[in-house]
C-alpha positions as CSV (number, residue, x, y, z in Angstrom):
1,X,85.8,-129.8,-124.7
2,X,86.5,-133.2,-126.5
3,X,87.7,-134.8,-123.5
4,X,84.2,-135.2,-121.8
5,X,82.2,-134.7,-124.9
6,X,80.4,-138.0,-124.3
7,X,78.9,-136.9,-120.8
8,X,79.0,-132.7,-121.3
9,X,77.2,-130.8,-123.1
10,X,76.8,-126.6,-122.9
11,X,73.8,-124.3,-124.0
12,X,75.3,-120.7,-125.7
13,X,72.5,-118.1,-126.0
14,X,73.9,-115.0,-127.6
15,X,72.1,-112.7,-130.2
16,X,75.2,-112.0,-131.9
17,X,77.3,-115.6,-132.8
18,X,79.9,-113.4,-134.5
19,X,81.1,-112.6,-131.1
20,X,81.8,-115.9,-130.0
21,X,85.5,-116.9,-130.6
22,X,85.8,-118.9,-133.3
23,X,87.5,-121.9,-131.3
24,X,83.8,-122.1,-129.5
25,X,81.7,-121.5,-132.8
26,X,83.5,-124.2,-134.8
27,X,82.5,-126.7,-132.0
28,X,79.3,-125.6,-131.6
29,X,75.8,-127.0,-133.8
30,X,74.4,-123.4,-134.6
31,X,70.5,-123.0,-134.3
32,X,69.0,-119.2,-135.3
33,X,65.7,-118.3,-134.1
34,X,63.7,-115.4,-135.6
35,X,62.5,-112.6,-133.8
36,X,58.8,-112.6,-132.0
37,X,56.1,-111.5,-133.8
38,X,54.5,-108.5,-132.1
39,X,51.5,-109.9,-131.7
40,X,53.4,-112.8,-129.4
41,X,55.6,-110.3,-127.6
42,X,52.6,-108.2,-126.6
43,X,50.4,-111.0,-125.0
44,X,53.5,-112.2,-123.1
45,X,54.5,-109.0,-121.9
46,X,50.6,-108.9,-120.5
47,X,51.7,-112.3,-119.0
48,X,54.7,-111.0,-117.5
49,X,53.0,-108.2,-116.0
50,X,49.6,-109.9,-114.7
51,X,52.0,-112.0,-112.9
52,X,54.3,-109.5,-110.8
53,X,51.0,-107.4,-110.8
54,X,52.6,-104.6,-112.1
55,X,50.6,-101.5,-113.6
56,X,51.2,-100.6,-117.0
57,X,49.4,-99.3,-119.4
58,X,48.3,-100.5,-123.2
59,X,50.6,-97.8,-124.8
60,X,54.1,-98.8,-122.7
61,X,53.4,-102.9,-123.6
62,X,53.4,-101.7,-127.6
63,X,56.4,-99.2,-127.0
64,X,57.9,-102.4,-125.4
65,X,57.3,-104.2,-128.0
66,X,58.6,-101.7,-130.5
67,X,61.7,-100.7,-128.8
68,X,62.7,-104.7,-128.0
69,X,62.3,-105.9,-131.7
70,X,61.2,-109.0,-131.1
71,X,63.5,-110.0,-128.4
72,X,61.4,-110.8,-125.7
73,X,64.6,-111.3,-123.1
74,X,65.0,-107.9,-123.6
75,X,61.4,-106.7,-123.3
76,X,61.3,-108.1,-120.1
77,X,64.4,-106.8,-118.8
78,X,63.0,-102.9,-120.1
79,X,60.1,-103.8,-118.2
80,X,61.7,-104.7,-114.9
81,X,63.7,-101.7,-115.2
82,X,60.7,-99.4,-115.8
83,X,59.3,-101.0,-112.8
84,X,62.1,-99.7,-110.9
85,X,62.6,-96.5,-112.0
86,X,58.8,-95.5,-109.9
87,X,57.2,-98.2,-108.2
88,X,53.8,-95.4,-107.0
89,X,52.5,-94.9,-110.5
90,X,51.9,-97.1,-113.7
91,X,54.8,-98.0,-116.1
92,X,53.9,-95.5,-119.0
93,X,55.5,-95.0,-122.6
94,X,57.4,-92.3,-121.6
95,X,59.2,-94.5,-118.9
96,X,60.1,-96.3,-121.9
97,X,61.6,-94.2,-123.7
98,X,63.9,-93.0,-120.8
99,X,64.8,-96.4,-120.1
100,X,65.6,-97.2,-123.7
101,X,66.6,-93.7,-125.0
102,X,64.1,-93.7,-127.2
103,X,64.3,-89.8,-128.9
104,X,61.1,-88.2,-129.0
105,X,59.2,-88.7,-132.0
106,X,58.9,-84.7,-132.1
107,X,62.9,-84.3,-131.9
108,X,63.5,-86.5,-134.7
109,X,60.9,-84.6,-137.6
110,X,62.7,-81.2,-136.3
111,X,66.0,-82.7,-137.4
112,X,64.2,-84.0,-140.4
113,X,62.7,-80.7,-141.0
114,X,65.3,-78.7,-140.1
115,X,66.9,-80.9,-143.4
116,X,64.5,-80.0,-145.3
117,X,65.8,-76.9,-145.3
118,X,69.0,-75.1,-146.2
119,X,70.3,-73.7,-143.5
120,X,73.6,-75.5,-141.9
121,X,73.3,-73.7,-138.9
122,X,69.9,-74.4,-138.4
123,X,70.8,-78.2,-138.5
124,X,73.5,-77.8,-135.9
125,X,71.6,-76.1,-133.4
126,X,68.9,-78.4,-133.1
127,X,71.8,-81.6,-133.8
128,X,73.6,-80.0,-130.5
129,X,70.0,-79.7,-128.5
130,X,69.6,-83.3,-129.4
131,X,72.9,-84.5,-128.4
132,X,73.1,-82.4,-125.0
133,X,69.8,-83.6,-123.9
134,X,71.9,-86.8,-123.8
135,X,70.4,-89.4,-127.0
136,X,73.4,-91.4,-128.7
137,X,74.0,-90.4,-132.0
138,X,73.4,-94.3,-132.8
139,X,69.5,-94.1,-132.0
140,X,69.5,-90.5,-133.8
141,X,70.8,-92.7,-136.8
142,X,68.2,-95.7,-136.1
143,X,65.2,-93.3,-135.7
144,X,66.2,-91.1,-138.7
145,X,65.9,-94.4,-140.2
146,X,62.9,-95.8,-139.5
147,X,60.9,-92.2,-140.0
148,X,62.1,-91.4,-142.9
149,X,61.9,-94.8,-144.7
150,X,59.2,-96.5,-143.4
151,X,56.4,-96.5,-146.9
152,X,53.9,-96.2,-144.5
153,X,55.1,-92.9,-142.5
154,X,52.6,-90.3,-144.9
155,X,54.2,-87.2,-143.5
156,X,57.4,-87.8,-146.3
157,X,55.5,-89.5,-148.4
158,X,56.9,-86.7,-150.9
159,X,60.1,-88.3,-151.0
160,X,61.1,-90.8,-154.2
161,X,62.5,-94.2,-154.5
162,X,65.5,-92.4,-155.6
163,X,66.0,-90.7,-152.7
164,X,64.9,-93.2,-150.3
165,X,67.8,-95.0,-151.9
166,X,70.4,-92.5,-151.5
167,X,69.5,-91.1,-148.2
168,X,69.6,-95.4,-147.2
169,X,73.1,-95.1,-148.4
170,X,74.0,-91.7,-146.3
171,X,72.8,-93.7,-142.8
172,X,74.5,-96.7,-143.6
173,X,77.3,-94.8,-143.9
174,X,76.8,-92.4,-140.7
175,X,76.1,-95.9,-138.4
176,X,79.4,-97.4,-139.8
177,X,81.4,-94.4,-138.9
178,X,79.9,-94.0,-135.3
179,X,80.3,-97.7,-134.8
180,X,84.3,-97.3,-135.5
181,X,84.0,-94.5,-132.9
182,X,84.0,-91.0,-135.0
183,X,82.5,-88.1,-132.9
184,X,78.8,-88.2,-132.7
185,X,77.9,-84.7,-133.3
186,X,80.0,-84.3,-136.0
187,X,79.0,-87.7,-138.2
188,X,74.9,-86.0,-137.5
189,X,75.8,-83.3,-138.4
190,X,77.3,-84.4,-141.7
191,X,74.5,-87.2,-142.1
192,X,71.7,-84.1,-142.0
193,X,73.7,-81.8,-144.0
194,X,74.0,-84.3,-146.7
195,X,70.6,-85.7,-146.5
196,X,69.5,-82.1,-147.0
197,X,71.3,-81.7,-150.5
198,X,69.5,-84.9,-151.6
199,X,66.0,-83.6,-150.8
200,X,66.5,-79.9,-152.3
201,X,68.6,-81.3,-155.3
């Protein structure tokens, strides 16, 4: 790379620099660029669509914009792919979530409920209906997450900072665990179970 500095130069887009040997990364000038603010991603996502005339309704754009974070590469790349999954009708939230496997909202606060109580069993069998209808244990983890400590969700509102706190700890653990590769079912299943003894301790 030194050899032809003067007249070369290369362009790396990644979202993750820590996966770029370190040979390439200690030649490189690193420049980090926040995500898109949803406001941003929606109107180009409008854009995008106008363009390739595609139908899609209000409610897919902001379950776009939801599920992409702020990365508006992959926004657009959910959105082709919804395109393609049925070209006759218009691109709907529900497309979405298939495309992304998103679990459904009403799957996650049973396992939440189920939590809430104190039955083990209970927890497996709706952990195992989860996991057969074919959602990663990872987005399980990630929705768990963002349901049960987002301030603004008022439906476990109930819950305290101490709680919050601990049950933060229980899914960092659970994600590190599944990221290493430990069985999926079994690393829910001890995630719920323990979350349940912090909310009926």
């Amino acid at each position: 790379m030194e050899t032809y500095s003067k007249i070369t130069r290369f362009c790396l887009v990644c979202n993750y620099v820590s996966r770029i040997i370190e040979p390439l990364t200690s030649r490189c000038a690193k420049f980090r660029f926040k995500p898109l603010e949803s406001a941003l991603s929606y109107g180009k996502i409008q854009e995008v669509a106008a363009a390739e005339d595609l139908k899609i309704t209000d409610e897919a754009i902001q379950r776009l914009v939801e599920a992409s974070n702020g990365d508006l590469r992959k926004a657009i790349m959910l959105l082709q792919s919804a395109q393609q999954l049925d070209q006759s009708t218009a691109i709907s939230p529900e497309m979405v979530n298939d495309i992304c496997g998103i679990v459904p909202e009403e799957l996650v606060n049973e396992l939440i409920e189920k939590a809430q109580g104190t039955s083990v069993s209970a927890i497996k069998e709706a952990i195992s209906h989860v996991i057969l209808e074919g959602y990663s244990a990872k987005q399980i983890v990630e929705q768990l997450h963002q349901t049960l400590l987002n301030s603004g969700n008022k439906n476990y509102s109930q819950f305290t900072s101490l709680n919050k706190s601990k049950i933060a700890l229980l899914l960092g653990d659970a994600e590190f665990a599944l990221l290493n590769g430990g069985d999926q079912e079994l690393h829910v299943l001890n995630l719920l179970v323990q979350i349940s003894c912090v909310i009926n301790s």
